[in-house]
Biopython code that builds the backbone (N, CA, C, O; Angstrom):
import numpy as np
from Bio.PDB.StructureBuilder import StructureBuilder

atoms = [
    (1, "UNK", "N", (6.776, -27.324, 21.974)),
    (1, "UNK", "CA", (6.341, -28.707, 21.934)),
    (1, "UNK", "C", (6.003, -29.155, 20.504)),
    (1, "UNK", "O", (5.762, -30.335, 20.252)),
    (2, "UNK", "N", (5.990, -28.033, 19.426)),
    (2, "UNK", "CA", (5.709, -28.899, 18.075)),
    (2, "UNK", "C", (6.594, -29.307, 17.534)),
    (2, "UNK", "O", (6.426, -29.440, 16.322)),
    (3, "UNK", "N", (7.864, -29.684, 18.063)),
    (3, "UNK", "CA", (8.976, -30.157, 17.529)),
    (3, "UNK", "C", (9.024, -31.429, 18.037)),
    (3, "UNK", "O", (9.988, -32.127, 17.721)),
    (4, "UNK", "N", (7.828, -32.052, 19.058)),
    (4, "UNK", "CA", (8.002, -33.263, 19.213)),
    (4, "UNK", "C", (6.720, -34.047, 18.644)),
    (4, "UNK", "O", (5.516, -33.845, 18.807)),
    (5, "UNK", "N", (7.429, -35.022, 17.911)),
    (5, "UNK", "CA", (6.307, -35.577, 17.191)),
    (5, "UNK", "C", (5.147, -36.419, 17.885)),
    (5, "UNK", "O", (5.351, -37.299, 18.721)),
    (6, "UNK", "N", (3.697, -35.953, 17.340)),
    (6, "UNK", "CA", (2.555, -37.247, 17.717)),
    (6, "UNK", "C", (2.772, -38.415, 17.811)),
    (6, "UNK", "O", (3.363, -38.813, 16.807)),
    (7, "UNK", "N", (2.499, -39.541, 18.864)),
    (7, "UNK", "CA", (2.234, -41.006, 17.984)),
    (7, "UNK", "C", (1.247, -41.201, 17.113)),
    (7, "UNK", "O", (0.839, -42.347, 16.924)),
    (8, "UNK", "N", (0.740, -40.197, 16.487)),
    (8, "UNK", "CA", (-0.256, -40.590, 14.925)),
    (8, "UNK", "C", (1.158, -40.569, 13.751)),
    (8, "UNK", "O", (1.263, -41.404, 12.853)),
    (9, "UNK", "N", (2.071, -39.551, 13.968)),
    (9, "UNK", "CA", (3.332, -39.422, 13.141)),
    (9, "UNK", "C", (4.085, -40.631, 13.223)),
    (9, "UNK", "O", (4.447, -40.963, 12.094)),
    (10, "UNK", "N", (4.497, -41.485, 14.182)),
    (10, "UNK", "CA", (5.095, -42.469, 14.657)),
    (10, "UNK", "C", (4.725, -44.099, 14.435)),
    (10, "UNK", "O", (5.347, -45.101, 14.083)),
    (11, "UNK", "N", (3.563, -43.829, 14.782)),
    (11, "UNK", "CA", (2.644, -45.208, 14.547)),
    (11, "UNK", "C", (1.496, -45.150, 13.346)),
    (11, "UNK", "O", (0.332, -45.045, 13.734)),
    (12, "UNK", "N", (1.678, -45.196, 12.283)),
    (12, "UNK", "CA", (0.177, -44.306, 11.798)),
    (12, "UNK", "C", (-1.487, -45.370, 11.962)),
    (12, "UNK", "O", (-2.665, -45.037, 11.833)),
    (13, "UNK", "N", (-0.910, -46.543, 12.252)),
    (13, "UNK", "CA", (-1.571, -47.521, 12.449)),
    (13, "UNK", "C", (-2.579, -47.012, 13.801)),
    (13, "UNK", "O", (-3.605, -47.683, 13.914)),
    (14, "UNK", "N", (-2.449, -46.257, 14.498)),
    (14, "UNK", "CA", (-2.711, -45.522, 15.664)),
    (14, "UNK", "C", (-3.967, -44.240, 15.159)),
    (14, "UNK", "O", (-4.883, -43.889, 15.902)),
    (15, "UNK", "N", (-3.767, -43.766, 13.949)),
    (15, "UNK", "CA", (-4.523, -42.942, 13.056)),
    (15, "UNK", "C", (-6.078, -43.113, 13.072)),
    (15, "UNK", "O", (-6.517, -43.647, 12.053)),
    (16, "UNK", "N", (-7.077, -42.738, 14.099)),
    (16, "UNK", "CA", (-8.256, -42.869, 13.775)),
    (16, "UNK", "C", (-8.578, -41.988, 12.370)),
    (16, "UNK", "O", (-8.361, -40.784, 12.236)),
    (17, "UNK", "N", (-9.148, -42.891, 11.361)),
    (17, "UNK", "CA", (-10.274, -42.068, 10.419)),
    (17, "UNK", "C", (-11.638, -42.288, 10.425)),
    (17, "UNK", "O", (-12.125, -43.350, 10.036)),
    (18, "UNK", "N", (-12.340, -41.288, 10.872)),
    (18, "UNK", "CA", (-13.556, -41.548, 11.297)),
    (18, "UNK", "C", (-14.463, -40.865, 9.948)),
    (18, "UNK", "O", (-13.880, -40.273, 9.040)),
    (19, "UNK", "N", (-15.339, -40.972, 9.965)),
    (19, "UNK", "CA", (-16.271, -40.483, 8.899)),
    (19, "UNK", "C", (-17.598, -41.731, 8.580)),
    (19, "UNK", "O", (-17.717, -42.795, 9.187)),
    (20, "UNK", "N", (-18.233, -41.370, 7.787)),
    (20, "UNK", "CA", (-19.675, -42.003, 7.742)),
    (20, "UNK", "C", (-18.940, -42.545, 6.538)),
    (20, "UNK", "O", (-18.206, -42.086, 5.663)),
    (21, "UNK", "N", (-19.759, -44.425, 7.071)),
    (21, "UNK", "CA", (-18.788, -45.700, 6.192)),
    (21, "UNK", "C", (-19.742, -45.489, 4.744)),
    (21, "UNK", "O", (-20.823, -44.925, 4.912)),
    (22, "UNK", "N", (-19.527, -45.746, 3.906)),
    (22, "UNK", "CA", (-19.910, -45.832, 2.836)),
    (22, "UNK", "C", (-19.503, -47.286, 1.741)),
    (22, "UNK", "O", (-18.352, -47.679, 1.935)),
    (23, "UNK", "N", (-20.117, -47.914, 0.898)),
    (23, "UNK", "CA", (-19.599, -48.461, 0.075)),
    (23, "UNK", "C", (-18.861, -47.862, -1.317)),
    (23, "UNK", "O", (-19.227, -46.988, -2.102)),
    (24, "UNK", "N", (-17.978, -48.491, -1.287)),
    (24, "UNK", "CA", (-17.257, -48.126, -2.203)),
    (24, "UNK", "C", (-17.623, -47.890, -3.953)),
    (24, "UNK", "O", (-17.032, -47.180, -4.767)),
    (25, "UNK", "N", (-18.934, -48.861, -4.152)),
    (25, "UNK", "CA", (-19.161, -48.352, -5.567)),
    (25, "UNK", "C", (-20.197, -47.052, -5.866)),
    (25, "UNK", "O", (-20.765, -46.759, -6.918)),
    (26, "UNK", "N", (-20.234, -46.369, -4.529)),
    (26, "UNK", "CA", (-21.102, -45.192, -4.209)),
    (26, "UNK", "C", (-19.990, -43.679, -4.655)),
    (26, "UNK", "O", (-20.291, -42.486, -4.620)),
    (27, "UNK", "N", (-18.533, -44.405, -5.095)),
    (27, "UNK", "CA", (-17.427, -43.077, -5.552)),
    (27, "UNK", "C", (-17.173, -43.564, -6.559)),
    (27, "UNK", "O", (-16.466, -42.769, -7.177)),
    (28, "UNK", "N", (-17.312, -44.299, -7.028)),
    (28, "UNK", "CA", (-16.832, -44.821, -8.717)),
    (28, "UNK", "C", (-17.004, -43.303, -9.239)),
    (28, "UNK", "O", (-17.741, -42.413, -8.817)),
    (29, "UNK", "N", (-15.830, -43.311, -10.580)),
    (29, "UNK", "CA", (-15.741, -41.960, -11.276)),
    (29, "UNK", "C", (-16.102, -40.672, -10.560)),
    (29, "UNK", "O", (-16.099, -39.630, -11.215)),
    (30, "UNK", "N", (-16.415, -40.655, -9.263)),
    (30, "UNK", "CA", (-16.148, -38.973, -8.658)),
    (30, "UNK", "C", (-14.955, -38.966, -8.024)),
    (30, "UNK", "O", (-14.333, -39.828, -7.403)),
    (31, "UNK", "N", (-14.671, -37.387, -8.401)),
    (31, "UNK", "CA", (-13.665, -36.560, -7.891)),
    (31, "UNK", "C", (-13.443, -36.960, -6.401)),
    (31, "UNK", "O", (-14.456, -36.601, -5.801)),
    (32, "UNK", "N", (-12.645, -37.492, -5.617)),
    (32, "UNK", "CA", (-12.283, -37.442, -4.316)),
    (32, "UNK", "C", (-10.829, -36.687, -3.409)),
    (32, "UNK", "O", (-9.747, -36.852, -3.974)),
    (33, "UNK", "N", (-10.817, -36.175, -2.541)),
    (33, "UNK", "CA", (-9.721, -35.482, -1.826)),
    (33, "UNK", "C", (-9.134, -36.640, -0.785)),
    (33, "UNK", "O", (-9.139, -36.396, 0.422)),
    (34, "UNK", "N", (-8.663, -37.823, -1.253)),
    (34, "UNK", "CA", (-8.278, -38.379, -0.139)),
    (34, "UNK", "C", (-7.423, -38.018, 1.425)),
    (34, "UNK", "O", (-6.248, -37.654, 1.378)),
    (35, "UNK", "N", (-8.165, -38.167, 2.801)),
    (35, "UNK", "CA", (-7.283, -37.262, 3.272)),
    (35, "UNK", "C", (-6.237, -38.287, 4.214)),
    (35, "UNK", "O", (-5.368, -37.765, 4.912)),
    (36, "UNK", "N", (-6.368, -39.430, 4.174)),
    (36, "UNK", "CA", (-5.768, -40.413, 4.946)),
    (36, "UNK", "C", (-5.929, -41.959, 4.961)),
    (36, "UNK", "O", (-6.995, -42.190, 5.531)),
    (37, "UNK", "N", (-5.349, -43.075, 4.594)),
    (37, "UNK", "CA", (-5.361, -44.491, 5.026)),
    (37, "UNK", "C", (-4.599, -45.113, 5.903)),
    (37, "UNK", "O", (-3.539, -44.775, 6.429)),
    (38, "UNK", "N", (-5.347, -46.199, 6.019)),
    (38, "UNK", "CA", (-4.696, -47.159, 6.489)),
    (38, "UNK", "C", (-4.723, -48.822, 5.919)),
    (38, "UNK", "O", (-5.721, -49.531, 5.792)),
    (39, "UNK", "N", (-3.580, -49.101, 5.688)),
    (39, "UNK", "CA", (-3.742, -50.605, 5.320)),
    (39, "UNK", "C", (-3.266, -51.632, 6.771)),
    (39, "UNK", "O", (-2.197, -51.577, 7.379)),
    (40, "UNK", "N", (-4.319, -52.435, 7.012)),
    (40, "UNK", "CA", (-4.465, -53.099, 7.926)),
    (40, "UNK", "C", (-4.805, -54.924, 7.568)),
    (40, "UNK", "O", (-5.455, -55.461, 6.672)),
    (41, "UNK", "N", (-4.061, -55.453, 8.675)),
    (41, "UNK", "CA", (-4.585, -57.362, 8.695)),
    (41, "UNK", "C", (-6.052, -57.144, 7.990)),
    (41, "UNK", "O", (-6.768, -56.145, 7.924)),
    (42, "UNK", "N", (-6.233, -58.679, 7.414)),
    (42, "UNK", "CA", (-7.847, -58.830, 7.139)),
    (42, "UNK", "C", (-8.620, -59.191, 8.048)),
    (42, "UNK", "O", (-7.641, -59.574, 8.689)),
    (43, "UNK", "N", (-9.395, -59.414, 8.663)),
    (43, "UNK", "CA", (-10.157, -59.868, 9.681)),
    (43, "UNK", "C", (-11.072, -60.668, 9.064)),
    (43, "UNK", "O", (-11.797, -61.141, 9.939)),
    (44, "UNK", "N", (-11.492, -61.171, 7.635)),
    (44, "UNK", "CA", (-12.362, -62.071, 7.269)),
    (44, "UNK", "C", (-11.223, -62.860, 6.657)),
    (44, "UNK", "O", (-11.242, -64.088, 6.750)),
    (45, "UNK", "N", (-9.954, -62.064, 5.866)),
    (45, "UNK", "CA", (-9.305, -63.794, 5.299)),
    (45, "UNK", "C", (-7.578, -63.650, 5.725)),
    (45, "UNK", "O", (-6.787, -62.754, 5.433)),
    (46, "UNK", "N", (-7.429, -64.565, 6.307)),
    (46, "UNK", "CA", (-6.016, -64.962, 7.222)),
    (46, "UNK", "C", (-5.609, -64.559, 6.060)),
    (46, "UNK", "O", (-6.175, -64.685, 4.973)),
    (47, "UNK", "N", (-4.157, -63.847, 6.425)),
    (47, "UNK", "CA", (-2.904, -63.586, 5.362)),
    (47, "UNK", "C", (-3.276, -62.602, 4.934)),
    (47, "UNK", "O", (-2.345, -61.804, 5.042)),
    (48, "UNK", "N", (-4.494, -61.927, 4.284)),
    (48, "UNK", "CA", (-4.341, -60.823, 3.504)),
    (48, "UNK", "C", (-4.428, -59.385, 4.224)),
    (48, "UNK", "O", (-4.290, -59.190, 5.432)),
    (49, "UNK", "N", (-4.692, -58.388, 3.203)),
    (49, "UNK", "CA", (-4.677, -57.065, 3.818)),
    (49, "UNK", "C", (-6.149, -56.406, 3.463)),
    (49, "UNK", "O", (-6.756, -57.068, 2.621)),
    (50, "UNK", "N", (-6.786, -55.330, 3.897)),
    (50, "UNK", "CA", (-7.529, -53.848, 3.351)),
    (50, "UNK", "C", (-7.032, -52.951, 3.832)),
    (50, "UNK", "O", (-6.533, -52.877, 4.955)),
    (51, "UNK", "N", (-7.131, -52.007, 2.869)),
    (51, "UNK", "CA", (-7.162, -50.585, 2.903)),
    (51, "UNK", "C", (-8.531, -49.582, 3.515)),
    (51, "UNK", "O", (-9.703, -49.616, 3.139)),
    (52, "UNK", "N", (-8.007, -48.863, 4.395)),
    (52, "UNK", "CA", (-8.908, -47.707, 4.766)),
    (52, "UNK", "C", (-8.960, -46.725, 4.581)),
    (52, "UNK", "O", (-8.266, -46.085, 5.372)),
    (53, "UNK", "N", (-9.786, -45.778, 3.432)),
    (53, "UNK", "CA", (-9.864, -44.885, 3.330)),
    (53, "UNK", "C", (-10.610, -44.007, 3.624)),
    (53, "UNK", "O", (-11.810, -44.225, 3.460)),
    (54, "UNK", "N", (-10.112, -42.499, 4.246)),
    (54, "UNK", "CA", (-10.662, -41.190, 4.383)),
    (54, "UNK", "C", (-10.901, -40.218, 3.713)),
    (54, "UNK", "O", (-9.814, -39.806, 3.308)),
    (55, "UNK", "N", (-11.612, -39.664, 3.391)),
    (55, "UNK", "CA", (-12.156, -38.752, 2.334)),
    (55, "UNK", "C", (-13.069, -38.020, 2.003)),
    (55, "UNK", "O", (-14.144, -38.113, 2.596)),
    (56, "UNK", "N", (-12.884, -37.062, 0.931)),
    (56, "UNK", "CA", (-14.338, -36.077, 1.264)),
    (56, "UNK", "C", (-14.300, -35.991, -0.595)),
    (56, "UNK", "O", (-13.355, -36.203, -1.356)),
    (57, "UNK", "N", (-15.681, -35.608, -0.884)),
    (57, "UNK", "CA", (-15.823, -35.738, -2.478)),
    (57, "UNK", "C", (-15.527, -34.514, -2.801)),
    (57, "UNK", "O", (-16.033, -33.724, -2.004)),
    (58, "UNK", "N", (-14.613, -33.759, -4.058)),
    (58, "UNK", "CA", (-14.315, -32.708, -4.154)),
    (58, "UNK", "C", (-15.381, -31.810, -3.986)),
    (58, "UNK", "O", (-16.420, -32.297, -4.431)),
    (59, "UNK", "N", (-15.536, -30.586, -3.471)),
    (59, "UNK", "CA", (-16.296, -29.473, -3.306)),
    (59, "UNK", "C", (-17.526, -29.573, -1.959)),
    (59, "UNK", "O", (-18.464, -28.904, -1.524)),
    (60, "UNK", "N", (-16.683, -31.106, -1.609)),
    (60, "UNK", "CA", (-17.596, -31.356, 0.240)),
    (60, "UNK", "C", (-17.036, -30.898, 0.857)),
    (60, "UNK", "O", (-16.062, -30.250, 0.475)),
    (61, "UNK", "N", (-17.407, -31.019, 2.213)),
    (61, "UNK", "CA", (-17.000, -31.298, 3.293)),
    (61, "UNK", "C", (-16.776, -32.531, 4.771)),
    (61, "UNK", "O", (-15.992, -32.834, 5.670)),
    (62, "UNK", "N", (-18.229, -32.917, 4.113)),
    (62, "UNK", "CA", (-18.200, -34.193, 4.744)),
    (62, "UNK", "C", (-17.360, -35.245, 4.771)),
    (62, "UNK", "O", (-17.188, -35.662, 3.626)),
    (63, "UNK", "N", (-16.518, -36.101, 5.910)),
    (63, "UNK", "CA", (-15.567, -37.154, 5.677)),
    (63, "UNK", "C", (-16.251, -38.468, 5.899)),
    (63, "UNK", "O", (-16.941, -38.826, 6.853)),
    (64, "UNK", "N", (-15.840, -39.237, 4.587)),
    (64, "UNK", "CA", (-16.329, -40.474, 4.771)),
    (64, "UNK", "C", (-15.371, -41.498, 4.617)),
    (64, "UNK", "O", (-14.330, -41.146, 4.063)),
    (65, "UNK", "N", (-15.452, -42.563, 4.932)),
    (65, "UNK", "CA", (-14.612, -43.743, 4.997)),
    (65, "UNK", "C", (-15.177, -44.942, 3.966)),
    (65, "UNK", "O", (-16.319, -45.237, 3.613)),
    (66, "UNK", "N", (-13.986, -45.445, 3.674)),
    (66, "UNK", "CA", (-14.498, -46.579, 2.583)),
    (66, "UNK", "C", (-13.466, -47.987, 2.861)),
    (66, "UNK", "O", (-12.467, -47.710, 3.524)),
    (67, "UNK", "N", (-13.590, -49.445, 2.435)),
    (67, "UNK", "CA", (-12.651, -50.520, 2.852)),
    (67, "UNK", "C", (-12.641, -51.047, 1.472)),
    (67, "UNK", "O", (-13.551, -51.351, 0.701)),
    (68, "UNK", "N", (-11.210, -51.072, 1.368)),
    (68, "UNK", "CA", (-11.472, -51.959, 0.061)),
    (68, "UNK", "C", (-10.295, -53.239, 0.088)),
    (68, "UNK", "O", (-9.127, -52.953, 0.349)),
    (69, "UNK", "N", (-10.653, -54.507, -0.170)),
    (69, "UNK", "CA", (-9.606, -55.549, -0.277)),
    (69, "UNK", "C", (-8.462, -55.316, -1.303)),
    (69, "UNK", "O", (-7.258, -55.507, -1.129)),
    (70, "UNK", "N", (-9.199, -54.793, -2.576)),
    (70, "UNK", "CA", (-7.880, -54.488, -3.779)),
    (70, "UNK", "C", (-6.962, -54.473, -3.515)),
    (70, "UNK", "O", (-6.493, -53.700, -2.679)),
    (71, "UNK", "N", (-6.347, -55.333, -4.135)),
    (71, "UNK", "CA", (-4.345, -55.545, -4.118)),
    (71, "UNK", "C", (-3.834, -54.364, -4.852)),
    (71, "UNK", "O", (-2.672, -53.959, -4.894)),
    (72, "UNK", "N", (-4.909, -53.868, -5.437)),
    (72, "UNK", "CA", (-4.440, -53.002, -6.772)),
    (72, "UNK", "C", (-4.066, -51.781, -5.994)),
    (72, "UNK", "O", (-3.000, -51.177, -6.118)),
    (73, "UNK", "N", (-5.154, -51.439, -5.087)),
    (73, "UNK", "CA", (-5.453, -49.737, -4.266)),
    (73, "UNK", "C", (-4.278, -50.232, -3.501)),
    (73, "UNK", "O", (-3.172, -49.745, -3.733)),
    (74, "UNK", "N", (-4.458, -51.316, -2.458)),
    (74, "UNK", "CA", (-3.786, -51.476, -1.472)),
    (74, "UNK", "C", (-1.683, -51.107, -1.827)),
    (74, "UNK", "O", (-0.832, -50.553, -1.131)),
    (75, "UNK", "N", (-1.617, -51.851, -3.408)),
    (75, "UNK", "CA", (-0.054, -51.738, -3.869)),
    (75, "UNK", "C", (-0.550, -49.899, -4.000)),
    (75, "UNK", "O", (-0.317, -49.191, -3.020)),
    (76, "UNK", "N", (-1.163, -49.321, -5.155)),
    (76, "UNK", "CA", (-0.953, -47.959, -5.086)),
    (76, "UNK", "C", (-0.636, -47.176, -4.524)),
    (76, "UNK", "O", (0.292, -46.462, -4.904)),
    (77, "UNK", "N", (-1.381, -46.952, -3.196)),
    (77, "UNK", "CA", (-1.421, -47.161, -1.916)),
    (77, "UNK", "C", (0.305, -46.327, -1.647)),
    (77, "UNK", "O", (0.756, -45.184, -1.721)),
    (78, "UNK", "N", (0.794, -47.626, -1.331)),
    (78, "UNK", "CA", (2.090, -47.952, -0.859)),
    (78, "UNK", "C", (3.177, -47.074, -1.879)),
    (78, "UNK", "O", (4.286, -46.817, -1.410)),
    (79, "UNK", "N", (2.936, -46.746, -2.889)),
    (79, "UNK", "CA", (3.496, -46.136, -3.860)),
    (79, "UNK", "C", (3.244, -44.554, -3.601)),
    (79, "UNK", "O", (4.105, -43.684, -3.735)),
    (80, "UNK", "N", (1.706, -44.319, -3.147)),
    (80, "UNK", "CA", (1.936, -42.977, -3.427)),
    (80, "UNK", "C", (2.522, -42.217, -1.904)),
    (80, "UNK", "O", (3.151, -41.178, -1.703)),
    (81, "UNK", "N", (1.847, -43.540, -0.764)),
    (81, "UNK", "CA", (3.073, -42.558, 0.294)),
    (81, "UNK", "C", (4.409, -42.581, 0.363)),
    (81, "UNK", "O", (5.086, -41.830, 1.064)),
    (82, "UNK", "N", (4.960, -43.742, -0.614)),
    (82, "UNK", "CA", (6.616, -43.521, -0.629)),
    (82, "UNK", "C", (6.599, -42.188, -1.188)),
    (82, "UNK", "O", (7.067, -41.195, -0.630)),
    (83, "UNK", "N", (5.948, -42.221, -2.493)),
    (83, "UNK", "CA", (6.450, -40.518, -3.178)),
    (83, "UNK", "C", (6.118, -39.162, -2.632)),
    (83, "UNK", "O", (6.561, -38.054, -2.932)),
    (84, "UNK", "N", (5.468, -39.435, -1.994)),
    (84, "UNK", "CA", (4.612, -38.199, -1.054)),
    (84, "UNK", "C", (5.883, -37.817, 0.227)),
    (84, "UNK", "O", (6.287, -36.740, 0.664)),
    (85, "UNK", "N", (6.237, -39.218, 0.540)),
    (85, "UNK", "CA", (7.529, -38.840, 1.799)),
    (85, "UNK", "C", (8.868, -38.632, 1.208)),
    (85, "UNK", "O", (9.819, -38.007, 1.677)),
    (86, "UNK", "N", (8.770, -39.248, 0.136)),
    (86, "UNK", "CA", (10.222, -38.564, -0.475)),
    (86, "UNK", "C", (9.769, -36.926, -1.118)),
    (86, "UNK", "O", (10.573, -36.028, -1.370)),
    (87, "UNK", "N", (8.887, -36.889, -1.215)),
    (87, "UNK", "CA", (8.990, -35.526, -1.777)),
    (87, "UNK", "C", (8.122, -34.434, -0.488)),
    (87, "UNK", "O", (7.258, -33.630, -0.838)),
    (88, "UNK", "N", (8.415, -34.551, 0.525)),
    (88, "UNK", "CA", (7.848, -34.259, 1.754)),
    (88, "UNK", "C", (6.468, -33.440, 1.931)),
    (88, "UNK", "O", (6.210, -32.373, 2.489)),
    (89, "UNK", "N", (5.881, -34.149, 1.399)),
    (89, "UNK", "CA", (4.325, -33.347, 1.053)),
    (89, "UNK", "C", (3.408, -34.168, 2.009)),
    (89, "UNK", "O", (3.816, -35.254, 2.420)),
    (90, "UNK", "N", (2.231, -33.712, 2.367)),
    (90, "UNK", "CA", (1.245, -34.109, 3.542)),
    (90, "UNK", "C", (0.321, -35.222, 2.767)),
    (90, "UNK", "O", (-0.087, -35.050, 1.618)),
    (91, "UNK", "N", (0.039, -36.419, 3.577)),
    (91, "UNK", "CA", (-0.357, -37.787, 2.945)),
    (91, "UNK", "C", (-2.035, -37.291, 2.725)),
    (91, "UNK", "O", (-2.989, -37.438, 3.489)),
    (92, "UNK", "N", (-1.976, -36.784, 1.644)),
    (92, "UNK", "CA", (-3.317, -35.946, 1.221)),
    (92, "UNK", "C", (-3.045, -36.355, -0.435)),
    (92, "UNK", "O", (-1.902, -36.383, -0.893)),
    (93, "UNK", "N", (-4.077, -36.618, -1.133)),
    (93, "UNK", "CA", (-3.554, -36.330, -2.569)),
    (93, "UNK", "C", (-5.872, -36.593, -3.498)),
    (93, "UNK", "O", (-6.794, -37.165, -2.916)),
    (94, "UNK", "N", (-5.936, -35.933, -4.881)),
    (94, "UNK", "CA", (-6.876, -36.344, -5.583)),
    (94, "UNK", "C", (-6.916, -36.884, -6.087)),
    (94, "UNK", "O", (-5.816, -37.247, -6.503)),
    (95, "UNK", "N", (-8.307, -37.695, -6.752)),
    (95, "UNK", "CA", (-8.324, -38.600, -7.622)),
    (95, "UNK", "C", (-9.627, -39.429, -8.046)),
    (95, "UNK", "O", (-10.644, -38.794, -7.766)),
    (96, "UNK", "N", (-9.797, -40.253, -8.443)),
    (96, "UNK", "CA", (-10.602, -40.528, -8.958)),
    (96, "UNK", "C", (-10.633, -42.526, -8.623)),
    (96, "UNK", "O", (-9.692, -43.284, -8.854)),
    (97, "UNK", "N", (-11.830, -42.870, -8.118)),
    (97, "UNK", "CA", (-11.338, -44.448, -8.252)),
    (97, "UNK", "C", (-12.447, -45.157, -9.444)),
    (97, "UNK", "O", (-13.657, -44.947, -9.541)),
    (98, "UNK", "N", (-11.762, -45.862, -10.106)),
    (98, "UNK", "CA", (-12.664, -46.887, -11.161)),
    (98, "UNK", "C", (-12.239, -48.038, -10.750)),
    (98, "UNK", "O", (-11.447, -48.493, -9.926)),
    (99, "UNK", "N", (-13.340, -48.570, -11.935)),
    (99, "UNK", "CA", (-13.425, -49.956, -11.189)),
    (99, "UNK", "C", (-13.275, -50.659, -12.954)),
    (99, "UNK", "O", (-14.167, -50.604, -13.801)),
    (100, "UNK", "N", (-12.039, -51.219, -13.114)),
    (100, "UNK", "CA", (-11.563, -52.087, -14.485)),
    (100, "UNK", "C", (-11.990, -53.857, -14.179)),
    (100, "UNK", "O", (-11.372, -54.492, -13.325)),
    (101, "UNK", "N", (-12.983, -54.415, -14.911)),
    (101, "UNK", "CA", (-13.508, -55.348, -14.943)),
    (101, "UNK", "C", (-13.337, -55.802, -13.674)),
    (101, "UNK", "O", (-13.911, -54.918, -13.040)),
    (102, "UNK", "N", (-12.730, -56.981, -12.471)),
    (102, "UNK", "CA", (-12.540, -56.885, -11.215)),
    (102, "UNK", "C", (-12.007, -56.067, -10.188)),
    (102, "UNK", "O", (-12.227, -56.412, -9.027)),
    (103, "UNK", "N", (-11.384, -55.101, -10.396)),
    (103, "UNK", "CA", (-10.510, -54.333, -9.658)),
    (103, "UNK", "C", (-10.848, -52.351, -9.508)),
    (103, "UNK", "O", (-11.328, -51.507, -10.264)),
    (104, "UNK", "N", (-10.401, -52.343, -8.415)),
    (104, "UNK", "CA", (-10.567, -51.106, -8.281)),
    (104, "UNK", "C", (-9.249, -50.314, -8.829)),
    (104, "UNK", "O", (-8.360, -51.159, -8.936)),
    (105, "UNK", "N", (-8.827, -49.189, -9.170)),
    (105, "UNK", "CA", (-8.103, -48.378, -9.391)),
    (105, "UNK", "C", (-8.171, -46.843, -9.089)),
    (105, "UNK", "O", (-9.204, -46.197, -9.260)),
    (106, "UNK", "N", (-6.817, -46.219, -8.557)),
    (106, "UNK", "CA", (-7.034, -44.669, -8.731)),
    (106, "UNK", "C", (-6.442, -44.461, -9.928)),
    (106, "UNK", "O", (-5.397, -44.930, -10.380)),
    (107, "UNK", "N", (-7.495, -43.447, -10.553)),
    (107, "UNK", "CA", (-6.831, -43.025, -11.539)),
    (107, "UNK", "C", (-6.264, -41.385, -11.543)),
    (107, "UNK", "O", (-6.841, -40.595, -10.796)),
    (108, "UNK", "N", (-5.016, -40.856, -12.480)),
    (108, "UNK", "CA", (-5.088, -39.441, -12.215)),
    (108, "UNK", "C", (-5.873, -38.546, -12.993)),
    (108, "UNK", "O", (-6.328, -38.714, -14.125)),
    (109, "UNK", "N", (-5.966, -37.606, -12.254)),
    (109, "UNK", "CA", (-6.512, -36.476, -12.780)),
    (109, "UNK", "C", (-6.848, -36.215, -14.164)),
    (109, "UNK", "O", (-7.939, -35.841, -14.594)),
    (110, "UNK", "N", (-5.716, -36.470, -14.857)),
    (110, "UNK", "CA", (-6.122, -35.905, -15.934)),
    (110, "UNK", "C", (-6.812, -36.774, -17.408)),
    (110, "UNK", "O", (-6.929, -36.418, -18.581)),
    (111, "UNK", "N", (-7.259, -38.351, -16.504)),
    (111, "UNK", "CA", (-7.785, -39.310, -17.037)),
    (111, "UNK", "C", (-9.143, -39.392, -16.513)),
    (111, "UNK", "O", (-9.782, -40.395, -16.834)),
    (112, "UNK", "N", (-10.023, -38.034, -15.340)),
    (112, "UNK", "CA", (-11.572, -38.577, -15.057)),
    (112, "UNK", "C", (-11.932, -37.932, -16.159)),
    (112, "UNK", "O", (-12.581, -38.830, -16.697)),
    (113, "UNK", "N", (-11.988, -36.997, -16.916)),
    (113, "UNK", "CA", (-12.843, -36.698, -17.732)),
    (113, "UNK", "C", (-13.119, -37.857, -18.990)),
    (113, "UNK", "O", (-13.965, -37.637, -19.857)),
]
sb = StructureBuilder()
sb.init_structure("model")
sb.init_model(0)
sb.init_chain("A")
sb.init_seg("    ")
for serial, (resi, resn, name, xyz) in enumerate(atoms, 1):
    if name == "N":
        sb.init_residue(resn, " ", resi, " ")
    sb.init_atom(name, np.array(xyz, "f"), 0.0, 1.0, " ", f" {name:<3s}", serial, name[0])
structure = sb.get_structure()
């Protein structure tokens, strides 16, 4: 039977990430293991999108969740699971998020220090 796929594989929109909500300027500049999103409708402004993220701070365990409106995360986002599925690796990746005068950003690795 593991040759037939989940509807979490199928639908990912279907993907519960559960974890204790947090605000988002509570990870500025720490290490994070992202382990899953979702970008979803807005529910406060017609037309747009947020992002949902799952995650644990490097050397935790605990999973927490964060929402962010950013067009910036939300495009990244979209970029790093294209490259992640073209290069068939599990929608897991590290990083770091800052925050550049309005906007949030991930940055890589070898730019938190």
């Amino acid at each position: 039977m593991s040759d037939i796929p989940s509807v979490s594989d199928l639908l990912p929109f279907s993907r519960f990430l559960g974890g204790d909500k947090i605000k988002i300027t509570t990870i500025l500049n720490v290490p994070i293991i992202v382990l899953g999103w979702q970008v979803l409708p807005s529910t406060k402004k017609k037309g747009t999108f947020y992002v949902k993220l799952q995650f644990v701070r490097v050397g935790e365990e605990e999973k927490h969740v964060v929402n962010s409106s950013s067009d910036v995360l939300i495009d990244q986002i979209g970029k790093i699971e294209a490259e992640l599925d073209k290069r068939g690796l599990p929608h897991k990746f590290r990083t770091t998020i800052r925050q550049i005068d309005d906007y949030f950003k991930f940055i890589p690795e070898e730019e938190e220090e």
